[in-house]
matplotlib code that plots the C-alpha trace (Angstrom):
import matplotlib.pyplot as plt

x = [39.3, 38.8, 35.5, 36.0, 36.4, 40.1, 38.9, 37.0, 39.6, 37.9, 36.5, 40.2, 42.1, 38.9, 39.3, 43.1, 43.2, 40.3, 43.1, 45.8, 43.5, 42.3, 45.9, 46.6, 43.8, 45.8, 48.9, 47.3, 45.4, 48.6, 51.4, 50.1, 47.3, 45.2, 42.2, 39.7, 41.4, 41.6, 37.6, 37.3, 39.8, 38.5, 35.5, 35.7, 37.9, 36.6, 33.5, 34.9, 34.7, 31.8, 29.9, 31.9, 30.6, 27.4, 27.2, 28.1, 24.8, 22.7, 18.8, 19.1, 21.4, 20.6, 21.2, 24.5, 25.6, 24.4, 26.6, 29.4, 29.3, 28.7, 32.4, 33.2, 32.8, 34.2, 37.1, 37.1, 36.7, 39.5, 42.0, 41.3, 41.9, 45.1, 45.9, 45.1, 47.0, 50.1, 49.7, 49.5, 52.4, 50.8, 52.1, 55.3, 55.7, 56.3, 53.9, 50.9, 52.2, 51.8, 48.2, 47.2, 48.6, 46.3, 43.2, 44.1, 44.2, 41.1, 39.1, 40.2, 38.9, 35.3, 35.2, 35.4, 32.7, 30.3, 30.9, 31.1, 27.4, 25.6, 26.4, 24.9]
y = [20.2, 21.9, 22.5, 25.5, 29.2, 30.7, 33.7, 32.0, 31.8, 29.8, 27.1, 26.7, 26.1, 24.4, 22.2, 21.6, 21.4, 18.5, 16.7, 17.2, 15.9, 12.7, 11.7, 12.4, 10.4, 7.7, 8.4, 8.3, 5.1, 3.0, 4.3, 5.8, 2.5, 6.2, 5.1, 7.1, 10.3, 9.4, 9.1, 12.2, 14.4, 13.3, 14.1, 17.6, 18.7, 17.1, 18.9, 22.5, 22.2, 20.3, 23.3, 25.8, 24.4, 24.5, 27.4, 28.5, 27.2, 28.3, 29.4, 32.6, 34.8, 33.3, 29.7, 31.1, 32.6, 29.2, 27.4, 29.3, 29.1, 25.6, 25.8, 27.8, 25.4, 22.3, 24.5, 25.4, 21.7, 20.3, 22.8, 20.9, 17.7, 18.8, 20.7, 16.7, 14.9, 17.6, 17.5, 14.0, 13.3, 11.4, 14.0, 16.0, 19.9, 20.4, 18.3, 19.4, 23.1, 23.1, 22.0, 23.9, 27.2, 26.5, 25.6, 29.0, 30.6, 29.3, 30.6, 33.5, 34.1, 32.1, 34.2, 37.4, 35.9, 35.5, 38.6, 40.8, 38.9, 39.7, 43.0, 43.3]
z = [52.4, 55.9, 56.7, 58.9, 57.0, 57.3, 59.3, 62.0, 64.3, 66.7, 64.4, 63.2, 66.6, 68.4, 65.7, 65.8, 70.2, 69.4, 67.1, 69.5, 72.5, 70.2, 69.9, 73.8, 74.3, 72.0, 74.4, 77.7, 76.4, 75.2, 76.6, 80.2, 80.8, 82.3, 81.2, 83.2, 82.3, 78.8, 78.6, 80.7, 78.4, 75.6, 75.8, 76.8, 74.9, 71.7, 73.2, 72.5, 69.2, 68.4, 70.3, 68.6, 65.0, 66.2, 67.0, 63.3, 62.3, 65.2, 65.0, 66.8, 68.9, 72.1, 70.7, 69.4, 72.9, 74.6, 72.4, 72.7, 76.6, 76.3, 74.6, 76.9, 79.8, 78.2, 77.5, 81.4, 82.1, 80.2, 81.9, 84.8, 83.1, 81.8, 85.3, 87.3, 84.4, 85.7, 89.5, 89.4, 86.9, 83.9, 82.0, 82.3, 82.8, 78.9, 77.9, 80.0, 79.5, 75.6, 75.8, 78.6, 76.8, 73.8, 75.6, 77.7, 73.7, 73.3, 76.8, 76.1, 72.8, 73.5, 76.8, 74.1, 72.0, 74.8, 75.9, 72.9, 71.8, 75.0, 74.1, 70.9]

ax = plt.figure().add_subplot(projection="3d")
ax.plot(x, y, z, "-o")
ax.set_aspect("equal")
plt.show()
């Protein structure tokens, strides 16, 4: 049973990006011997959604928005992960494309969040 509720959007794909970036981490490990990047990628982008369910149960507004941009910057982090992992070919055009597309997903909708709750 997921943990996550099926209309927080967020919760559901920072969840799923954290699956897909465990079993990169797997690849880079076994396959690519790119150890350091492994370590590095996998911990921000695991990061994105351990912030983001944190946020869900967060003591106040402020604790929420601090979460969220915590997210936020992990998020920001692993695109430059995934952009080095590109440049310096440990992972091809398709394969560094697909991830880099739903970590973009995600920026976009945590950059909204922060946004739309310093508003409020």
């Amino acid at each position: 049973m997921e943990n996550y509720s099926a209309e927080n959007v967020i919760e559901k794909k920072s969840f799923d990006f954290a699956v897909r970036i465990y079993f990169l981490n797997e690849y880079l490990i076994k396959e690519k011997k790119a150890y350091t990047f492994a370590k590095q990628i996998l911990k921000s982008g695991t990061s994105i959604g351990a912030n983001v369910a944190e946020a869900q149960h967060a003591q106040s507004k402020a604790d929420f928005i601090s979460k969220m941009s915590i997210a936020l910057k992990e998020t920001a982090e692993t695109v430059y992960w995934l952009r080095l992992l590109k440049a310096t070919e440990v992972l091809n055009d398709n394969e560094a494309e697909s991830l880099l597309n739903d970590s973009s997903e995600i920026y976009k909708i945590l950059s909204s969040i922060v946004k739309t709750s310093k508003e409020k």
